[in-house]
C-alpha positions as CSV (number, residue, x, y, z in Angstrom):
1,X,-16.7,-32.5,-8.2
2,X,-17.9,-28.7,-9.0
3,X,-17.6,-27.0,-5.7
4,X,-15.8,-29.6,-3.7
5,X,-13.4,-27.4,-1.1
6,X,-10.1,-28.4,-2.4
7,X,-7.0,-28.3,0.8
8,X,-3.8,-27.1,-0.6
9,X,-0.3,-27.0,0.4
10,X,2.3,-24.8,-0.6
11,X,5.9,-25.0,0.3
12,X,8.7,-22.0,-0.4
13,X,11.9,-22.6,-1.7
14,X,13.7,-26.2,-1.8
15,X,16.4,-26.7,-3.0
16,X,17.3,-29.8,-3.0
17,X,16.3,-30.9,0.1
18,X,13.4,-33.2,-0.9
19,X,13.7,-36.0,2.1
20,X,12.8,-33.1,4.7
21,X,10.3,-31.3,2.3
22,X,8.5,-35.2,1.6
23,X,9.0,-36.1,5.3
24,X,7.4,-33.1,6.5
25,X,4.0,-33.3,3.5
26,X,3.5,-37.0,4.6
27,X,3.1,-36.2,8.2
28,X,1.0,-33.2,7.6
29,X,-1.1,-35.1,5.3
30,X,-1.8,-37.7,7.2
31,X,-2.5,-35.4,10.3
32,X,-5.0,-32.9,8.4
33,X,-5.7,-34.1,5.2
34,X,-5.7,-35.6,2.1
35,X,-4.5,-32.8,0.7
36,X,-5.3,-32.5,-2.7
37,X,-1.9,-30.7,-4.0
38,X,1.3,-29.4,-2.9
39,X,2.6,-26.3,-4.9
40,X,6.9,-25.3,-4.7
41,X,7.3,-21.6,-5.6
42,X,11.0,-20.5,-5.4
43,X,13.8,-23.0,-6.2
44,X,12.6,-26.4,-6.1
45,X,16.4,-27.3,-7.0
46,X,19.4,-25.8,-5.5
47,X,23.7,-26.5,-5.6
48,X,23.1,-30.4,-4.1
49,X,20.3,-31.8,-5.6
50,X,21.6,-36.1,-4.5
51,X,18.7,-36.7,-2.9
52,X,16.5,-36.4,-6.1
53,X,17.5,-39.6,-7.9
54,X,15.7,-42.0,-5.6
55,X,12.6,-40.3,-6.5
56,X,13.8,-40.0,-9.9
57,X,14.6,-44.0,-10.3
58,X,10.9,-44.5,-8.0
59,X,12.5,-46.1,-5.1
60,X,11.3,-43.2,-3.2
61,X,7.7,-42.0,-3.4
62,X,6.3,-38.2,-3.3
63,X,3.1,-38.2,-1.4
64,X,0.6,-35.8,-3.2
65,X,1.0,-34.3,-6.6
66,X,3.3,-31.6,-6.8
67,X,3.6,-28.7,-9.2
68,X,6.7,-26.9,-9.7
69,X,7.8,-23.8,-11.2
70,X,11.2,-23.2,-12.9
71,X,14.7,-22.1,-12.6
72,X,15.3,-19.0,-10.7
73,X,19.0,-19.3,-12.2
74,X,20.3,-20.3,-15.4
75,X,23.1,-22.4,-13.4
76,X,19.7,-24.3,-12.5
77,X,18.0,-24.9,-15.7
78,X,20.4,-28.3,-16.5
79,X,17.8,-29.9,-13.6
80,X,14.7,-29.6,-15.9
81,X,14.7,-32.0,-19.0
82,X,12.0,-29.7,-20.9
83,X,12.1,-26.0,-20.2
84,X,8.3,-25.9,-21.4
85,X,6.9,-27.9,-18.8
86,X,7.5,-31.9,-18.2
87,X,6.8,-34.6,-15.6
88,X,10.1,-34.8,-13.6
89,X,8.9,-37.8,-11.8
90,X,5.9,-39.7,-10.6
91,X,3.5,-36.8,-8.5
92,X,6.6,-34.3,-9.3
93,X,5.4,-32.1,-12.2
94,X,6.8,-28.8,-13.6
95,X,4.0,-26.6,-15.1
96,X,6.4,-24.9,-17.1
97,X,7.8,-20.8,-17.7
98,X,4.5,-19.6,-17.4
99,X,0.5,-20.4,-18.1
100,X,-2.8,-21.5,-16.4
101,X,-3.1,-25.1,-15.1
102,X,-7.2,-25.4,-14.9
103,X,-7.8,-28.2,-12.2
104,X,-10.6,-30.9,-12.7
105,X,-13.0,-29.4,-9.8
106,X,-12.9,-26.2,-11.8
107,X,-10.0,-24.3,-9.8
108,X,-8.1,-22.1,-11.8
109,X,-3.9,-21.7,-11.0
110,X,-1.7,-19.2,-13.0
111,X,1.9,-19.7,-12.6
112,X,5.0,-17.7,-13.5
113,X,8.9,-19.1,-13.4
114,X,11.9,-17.4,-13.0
115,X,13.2,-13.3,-12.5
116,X,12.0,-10.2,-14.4
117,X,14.8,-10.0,-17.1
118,X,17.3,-7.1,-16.8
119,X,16.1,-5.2,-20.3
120,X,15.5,-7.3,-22.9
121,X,18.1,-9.9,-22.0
122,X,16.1,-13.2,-21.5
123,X,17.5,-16.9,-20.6
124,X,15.6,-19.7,-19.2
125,X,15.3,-18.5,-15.6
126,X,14.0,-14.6,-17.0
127,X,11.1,-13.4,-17.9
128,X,9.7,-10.1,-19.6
129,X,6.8,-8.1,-19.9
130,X,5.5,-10.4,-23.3
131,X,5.0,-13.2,-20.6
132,X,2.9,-10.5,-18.4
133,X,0.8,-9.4,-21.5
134,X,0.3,-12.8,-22.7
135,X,-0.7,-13.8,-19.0
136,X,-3.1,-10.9,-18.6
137,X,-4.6,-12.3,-22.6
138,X,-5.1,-15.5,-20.9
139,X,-7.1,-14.1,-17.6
140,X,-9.4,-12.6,-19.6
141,X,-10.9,-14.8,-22.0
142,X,-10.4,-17.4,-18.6
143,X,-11.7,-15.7,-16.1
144,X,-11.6,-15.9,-12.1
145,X,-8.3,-16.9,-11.2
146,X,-8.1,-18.3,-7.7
147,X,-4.5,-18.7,-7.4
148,X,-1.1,-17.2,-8.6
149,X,1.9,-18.6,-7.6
150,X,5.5,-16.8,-8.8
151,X,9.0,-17.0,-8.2
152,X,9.8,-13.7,-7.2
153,X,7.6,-11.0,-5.2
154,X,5.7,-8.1,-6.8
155,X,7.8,-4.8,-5.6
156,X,4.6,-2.9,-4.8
157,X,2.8,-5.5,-2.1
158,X,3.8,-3.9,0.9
159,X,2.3,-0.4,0.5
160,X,-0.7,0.4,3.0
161,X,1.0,-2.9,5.4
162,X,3.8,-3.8,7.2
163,X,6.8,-4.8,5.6
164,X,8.7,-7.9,6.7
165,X,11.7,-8.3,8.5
166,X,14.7,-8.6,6.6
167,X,14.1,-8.2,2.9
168,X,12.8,-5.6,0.8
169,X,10.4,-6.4,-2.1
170,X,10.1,-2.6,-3.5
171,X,14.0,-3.3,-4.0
172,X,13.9,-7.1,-5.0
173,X,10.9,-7.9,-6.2
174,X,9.2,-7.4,-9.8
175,X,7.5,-4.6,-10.7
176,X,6.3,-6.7,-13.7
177,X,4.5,-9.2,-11.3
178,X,3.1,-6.2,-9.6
179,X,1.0,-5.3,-12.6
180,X,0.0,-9.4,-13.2
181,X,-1.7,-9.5,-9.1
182,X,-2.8,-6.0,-10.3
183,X,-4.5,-7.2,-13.4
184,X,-5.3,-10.1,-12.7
185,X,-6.8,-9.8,-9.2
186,X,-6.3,-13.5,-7.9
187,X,-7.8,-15.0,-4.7
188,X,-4.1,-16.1,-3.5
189,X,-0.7,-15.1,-4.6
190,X,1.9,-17.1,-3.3
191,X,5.6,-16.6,-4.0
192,X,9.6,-17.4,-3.2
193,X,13.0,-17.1,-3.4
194,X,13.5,-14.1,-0.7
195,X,13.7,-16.5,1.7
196,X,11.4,-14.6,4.5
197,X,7.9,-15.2,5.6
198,X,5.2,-12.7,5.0
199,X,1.4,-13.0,5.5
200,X,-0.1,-9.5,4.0
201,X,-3.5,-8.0,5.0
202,X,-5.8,-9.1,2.3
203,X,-5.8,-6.3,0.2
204,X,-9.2,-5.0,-1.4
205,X,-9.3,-5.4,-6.0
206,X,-12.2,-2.5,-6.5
207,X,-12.6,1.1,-5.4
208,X,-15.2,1.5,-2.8
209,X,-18.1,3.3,-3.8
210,X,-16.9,3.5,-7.0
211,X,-17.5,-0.3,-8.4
212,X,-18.9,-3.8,-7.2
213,X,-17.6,-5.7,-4.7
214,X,-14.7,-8.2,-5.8
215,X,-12.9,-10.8,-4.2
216,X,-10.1,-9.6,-2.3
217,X,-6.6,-11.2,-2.7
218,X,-4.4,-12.3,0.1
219,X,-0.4,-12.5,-0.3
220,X,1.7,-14.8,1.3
221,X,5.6,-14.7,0.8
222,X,7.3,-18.0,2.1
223,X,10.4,-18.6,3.5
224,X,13.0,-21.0,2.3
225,X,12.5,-24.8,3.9
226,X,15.2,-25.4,6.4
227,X,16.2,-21.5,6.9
228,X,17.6,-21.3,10.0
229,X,15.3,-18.4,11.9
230,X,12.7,-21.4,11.7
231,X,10.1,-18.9,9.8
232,X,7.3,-20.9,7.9
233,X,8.2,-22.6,4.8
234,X,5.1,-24.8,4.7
235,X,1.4,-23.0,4.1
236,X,-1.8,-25.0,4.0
237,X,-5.4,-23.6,3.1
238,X,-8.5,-24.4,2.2
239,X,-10.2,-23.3,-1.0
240,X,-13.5,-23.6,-3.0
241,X,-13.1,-23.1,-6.8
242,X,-14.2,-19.3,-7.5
243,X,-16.9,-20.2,-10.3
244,X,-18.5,-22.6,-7.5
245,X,-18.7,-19.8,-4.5
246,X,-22.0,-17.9,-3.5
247,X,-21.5,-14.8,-5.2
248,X,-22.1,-12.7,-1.8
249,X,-19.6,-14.8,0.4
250,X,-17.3,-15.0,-2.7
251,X,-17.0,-10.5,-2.4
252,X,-17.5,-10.7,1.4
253,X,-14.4,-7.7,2.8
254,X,-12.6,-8.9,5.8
255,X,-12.5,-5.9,8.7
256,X,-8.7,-5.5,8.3
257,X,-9.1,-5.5,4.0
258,X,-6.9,-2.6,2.9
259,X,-6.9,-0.9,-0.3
260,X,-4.7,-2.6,-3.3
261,X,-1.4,-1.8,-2.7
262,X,-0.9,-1.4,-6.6
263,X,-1.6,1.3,-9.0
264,X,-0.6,2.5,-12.3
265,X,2.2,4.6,-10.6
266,X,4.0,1.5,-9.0
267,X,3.4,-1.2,-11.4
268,X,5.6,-2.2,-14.9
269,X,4.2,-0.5,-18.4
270,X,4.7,-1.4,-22.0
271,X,8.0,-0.7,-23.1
272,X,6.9,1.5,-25.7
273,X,5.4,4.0,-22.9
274,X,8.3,3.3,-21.0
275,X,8.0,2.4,-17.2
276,X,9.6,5.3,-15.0
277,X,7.8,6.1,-11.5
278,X,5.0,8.8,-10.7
279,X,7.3,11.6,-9.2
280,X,7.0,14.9,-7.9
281,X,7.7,18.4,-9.7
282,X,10.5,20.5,-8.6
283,X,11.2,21.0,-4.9
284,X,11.8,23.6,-2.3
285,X,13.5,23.6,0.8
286,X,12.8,26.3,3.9
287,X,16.1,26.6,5.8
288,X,14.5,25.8,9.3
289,X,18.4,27.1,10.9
290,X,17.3,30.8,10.2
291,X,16.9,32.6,13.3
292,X,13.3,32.3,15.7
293,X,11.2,34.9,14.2
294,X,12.7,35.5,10.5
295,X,10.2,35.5,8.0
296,X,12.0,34.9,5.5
297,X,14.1,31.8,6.0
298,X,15.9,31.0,2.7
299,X,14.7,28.4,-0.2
300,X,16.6,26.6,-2.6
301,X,15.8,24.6,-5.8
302,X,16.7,21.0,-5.8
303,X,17.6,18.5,-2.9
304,X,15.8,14.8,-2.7
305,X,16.5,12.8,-5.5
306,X,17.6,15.9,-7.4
307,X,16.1,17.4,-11.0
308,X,12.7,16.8,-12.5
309,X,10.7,14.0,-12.6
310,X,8.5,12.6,-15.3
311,X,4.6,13.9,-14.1
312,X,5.1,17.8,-12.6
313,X,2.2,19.1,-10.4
314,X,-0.3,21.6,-11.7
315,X,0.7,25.2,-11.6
316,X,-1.6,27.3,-9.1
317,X,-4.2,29.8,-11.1
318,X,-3.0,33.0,-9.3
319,X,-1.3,33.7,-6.6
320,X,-0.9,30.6,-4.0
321,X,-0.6,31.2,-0.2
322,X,0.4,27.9,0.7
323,X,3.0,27.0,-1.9
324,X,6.3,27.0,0.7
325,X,8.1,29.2,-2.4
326,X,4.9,31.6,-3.1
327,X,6.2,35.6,-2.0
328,X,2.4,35.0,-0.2
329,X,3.2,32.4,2.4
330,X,3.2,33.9,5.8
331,X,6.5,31.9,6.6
332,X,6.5,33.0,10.3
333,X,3.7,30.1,10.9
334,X,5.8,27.5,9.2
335,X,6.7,24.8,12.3
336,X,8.5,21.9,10.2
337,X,10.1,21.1,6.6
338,X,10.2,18.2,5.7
339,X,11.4,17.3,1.8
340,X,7.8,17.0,0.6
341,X,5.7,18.5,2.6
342,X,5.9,21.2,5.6
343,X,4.1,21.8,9.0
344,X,2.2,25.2,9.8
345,X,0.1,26.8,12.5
346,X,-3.1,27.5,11.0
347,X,-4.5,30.9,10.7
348,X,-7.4,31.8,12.7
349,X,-7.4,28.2,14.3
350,X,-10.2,26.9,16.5
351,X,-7.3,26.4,19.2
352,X,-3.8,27.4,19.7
353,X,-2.3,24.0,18.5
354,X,-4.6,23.7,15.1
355,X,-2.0,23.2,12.9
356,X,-1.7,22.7,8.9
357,X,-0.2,19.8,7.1
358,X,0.6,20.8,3.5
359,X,2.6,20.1,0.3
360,X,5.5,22.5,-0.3
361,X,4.4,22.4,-4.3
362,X,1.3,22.8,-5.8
363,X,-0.8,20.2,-5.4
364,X,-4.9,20.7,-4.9
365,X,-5.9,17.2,-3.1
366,X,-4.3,14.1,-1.6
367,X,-5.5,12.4,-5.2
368,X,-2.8,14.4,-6.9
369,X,-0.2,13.7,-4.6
370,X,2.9,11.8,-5.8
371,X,4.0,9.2,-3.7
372,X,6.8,10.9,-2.2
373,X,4.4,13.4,-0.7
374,X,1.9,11.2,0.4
375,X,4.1,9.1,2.7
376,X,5.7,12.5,4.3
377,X,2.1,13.6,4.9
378,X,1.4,10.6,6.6
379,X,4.9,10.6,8.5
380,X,3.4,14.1,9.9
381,X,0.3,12.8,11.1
382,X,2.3,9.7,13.0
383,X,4.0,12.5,14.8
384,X,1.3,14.2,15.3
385,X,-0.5,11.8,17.1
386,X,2.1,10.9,19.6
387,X,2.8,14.3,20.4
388,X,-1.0,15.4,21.0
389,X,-1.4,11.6,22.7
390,X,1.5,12.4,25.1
391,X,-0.8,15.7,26.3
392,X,-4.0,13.6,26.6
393,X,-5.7,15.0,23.6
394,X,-6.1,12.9,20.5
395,X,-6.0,14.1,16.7
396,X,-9.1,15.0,14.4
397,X,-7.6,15.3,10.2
398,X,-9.9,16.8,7.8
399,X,-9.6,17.7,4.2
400,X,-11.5,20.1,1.7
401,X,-10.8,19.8,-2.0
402,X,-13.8,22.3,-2.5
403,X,-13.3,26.2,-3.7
404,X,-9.7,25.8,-2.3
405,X,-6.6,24.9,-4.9
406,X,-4.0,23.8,-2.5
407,X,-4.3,21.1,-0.4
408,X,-4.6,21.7,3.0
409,X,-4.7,18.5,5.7
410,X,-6.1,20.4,9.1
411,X,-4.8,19.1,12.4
412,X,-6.9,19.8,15.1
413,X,-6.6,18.4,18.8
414,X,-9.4,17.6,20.6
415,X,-9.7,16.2,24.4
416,X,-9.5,12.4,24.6
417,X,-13.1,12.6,26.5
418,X,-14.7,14.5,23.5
419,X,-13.0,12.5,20.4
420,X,-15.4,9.8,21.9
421,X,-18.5,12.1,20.4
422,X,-17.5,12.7,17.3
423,X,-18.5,10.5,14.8
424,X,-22.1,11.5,16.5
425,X,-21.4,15.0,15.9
426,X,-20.0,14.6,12.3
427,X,-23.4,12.2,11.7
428,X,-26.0,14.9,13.3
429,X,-24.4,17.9,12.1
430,X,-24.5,16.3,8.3
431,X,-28.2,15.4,8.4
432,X,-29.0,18.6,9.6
433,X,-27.2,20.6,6.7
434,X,-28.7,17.1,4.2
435,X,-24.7,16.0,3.4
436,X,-24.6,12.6,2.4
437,X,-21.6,11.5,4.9
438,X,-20.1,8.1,4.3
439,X,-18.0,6.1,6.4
440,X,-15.5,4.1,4.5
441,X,-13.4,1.0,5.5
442,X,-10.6,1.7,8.0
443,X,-8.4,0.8,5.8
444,X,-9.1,2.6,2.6
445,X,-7.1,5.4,1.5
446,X,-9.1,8.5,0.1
447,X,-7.2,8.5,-3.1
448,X,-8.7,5.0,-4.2
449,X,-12.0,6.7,-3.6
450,X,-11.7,10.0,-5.6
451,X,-10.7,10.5,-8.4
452,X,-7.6,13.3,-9.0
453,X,-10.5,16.6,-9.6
454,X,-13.4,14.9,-7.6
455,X,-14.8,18.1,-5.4
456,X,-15.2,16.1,-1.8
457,X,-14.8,16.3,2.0
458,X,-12.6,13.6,4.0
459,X,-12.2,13.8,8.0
460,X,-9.7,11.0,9.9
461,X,-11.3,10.6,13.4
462,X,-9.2,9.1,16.0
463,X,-11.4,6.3,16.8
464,X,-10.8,4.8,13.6
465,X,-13.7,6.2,11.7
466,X,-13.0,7.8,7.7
467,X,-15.9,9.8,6.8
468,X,-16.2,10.9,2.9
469,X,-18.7,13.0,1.3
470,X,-18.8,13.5,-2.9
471,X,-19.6,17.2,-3.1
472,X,-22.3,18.0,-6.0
473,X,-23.5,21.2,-4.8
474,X,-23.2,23.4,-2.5
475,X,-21.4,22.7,0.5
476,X,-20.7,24.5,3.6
477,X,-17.1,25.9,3.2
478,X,-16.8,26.1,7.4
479,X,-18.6,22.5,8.0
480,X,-15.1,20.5,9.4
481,X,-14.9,23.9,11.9
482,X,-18.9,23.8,12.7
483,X,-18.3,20.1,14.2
484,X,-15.5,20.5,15.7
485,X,-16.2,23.6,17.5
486,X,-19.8,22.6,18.7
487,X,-20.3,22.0,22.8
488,X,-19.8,18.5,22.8
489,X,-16.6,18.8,21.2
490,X,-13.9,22.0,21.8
491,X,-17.5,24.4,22.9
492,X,-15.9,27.9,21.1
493,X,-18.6,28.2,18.0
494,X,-17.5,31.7,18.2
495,X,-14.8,30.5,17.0
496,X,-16.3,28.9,13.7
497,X,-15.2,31.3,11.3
498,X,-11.5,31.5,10.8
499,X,-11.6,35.2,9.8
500,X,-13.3,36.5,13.1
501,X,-10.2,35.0,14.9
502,X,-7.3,37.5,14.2
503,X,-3.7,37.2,16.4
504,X,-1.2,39.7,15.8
505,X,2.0,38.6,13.9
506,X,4.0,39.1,17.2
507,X,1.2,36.8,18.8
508,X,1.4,34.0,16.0
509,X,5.7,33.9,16.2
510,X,5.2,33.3,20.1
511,X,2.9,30.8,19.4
512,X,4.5,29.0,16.8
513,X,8.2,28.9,18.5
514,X,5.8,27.4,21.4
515,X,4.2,24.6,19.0
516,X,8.1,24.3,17.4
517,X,9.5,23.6,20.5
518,X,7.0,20.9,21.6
519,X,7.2,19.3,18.7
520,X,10.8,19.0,18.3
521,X,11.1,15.3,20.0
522,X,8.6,13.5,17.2
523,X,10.1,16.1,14.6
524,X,11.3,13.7,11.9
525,X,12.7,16.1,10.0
526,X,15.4,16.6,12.2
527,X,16.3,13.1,12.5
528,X,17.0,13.8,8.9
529,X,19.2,16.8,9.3
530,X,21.4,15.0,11.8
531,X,22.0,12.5,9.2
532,X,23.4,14.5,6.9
């Protein structure tokens, strides 16, 4: 039976209602099967469980087998005669707290019951982190594991997608179970009890250009059977046991693959390391109320979630001009504050709205960014966009992390007519100068590509395109500018140089209070002060 395609059903919570859930399998089974196995992830049980005895006693029959996983309450663990796994009927069959059920065609299921434990507090419908490790044990001397199916969600799974409506994993979910998909890098993950449906992008499980290709693992969150918004309760798919799949099909990456949403910032630890988040260091706020043209605004220490967090970023070698507290920051070209991360015309810019996107501590590339940061960053460039959008231009990013020790995210606009010969101009003007550009997925985030240190350049183009290139040697310093500024694109190379492009101070305040003023309707920032 070694690489027979093996159709699958998977069904969210239950509880209790077994004539609809039995009903509804025999149809579909009928219609598009045989299916070869129907998996319950959430509550098989629930408050009213009478319509179990008939299939209990036998008068009533379950159509396929059926695996179950266990109590997501302890009020529910009375409903399963042996808490380590049992037959509860004929085709009904609970796997147990947690373990890998190897099928006979070779597919391989791990499966985890219950709720991450509150401390060290375990019952019969908990688990803790000794379950993970023993889990992660088992992965690796058996390998490839097609399928995961757990109670609860991981808490990190929606980072680089959509969320769903109406629930909120990176509140509910596990971050324990987080570091298990992480870990173990599973084909599917399917899981219950928030009672919503969610179908994630499939989500990449290696860095590119950094190692192989691997399978990439698609999560599907399903909704409790019978919930009234009608979302899907019921899941069917087709699957090939890994260890039976062409190895080049097996690692083929779907166009709309992102990268993982997990990392060791966002996913549980060993308790004896403890198993606080990544943070940011210490924070500074501009007071953006000051009066147009005051230079020196005011800053004070704290705000956000208040005092220090666990990993500080790196002190600057000397003196910093882009640190928002630094005595060298030309404050009068500082457009928006945000808590993280602040908005500035750029000095010397190819046009009048080249604008700067930067930390407000010291941080050298978007690698070493905490998480906090990164999200405000990319909150900036979302409002970005629709403000240049709205003027018919559209919105190049590029990034140096080369002779420069604070990170610096230019923003130039470019007309909508020209951002269509970009990625040419980027492509000619790197063989010319022999730069090894590469274009990486859509998708991908530059951090899962380099390393926190890695000397690089990174450009966003608006059509989609991420270029990369892994400095070695020397690189030109002005290259992002030389594109940009060539005839087919914005046609002012005199312009290339940065330094041969002086404005008065006068000149600059005039210009920013302009770029202030247009970009006070997408200004998020101030959504944020009205709050308060």
């Amino acid at each position: 039976m070694s690489g027979k395609v093996e159709k699958i059903l998977v069904s969210g919570d239950v509880e209790g209602n077994f004539d609809q859930l039995f009903k509804r399998v025999s149809s579909v089974n009928k219609k598009s099967g045989p299916f070869s196995m129907l998996l319950c992830v959430g509550n098989f049980f629930g408050q009213d469980n009478s319509q179990w005895l008939p299939y209990k006693r036998g008068d009533s029959k379950v159509p396929v087998p059926t695996y179950i996983l266990g109590p997501s309450s302890a009020d529910l663990a009375s409903n399963y005669p042996d808490l380590k796994g049992c037959e509860l009927c004929e085709n009904v069959i609970y796997l147990g707290p947690s373990g890998i059920y190897p099928s006979s065609t070779g597919l391989k299921m791990m499966y985890l019951s219950g709720m991450e434990a509150a401390g060290s507090v375990k019952d019969a419908s908990t688990f803790t982190f000794d379950a993970i490790s023993s889990l992660e044990t088992q992965a690796t001397n058996k390998p490839a594991i097609d399928i995961l199916i757990t109670s609860q969600w991981p808490s990190a799974v929606c980072n680089y997608a959509k969320k769903p409506d109406g629930c909120d994993p990176e509140s509910s979910g596990s971050s324990m179970i987080s570091r298990l998909a992480f870990k173990v890098r599973p084909r599917y993950h399917f899981a219950g009890t928030v009672g919503a449906y969610y179908e994630r992008l499939p989500y990449r499980n290696h860095k590119v250009l950094h190692e192989g290709a691997r399978p990439v693992t698609r999560f599907i969150g399903l909704a409790k059977l019978g919930n009234p918004g009608k979302q899907k309760w019921l899941y069917a798919f087709n699957i090939t046991p890994m260890k039976a799949c062409e190895p080049t099909e097996l690692v083929r990456q779907p166009s709309d693959a992102t990268e993982c949403p997990y990392t060791d910032s966002n996913v549980a630890r060993p308790p004896k390391q403890g198993s606080g988040k990544s943070g940011g260091g210490t924070q500074f706020f501009y007071d953006m109320n000051a009066k147009t043209g005051d230079d020196r605004g005011q800053k004070r220490k704290g705000g956000g979630d208040g005092g220090e967090r666990k990993r500080l970023p790196p002190k600057p070698t000397g003196p910093c001009w882009f640190c928002l507290a630094s005595p060298e920051v030309e404050k009068h070209l500082v457009v928006s504050v945000g808590n993280h991360a602040y908005l500035a015309l750029a000095k010397g810019g190819l046009v009048s709205e080249h604008l700067l996107i930067l930390p407000i501590t010291h941080f050298q590339s978007t690698p070493d960014l905490d998480d906090d940061c990164r999200q405000e960053i990319e909150k900036y460039k979302v409002a970005l966009k629709a403000m240049f959008k709205k003027k018919e231009k559209r919105t190049v990013f590029f990034e140096r992390n080369y002779r420069s020790q604070h990170l610096q995210v230019q923003v130039v606009p470019v007309p909508a007519e020209a951002a269509l010969h970009l990625m040419e101009m980027f492509t000619d003007m790197a063989e010319s100068n022999t730069i090894e550009l590469d274009e990486i997925p859509k998708l991908s985030d530059i951090s899962q590509i380099a390393p926190p240190g890695t000397p690089y350049f990174y450009a966003e183009l608006p059509t989609g395109e991420k270029l990369y290139h892994r400095v070695k040697k020397n690189f030109p310093l002005q290259f992002g500018r030389e594109v940009l500024a060539s005839p087919p694109i914005l046609n002012v190379t005199e312009r290339i140089d940065w330094r041969e492009c002086k404005s008065s101070k006068e000149e600059e305040t005039r210009l920013r209070d302009r770029i202030r003023e247009d970009f006070r309707p997408y200004d998020f920032t101030l959504e944020d002060d009205d709050d308060d």
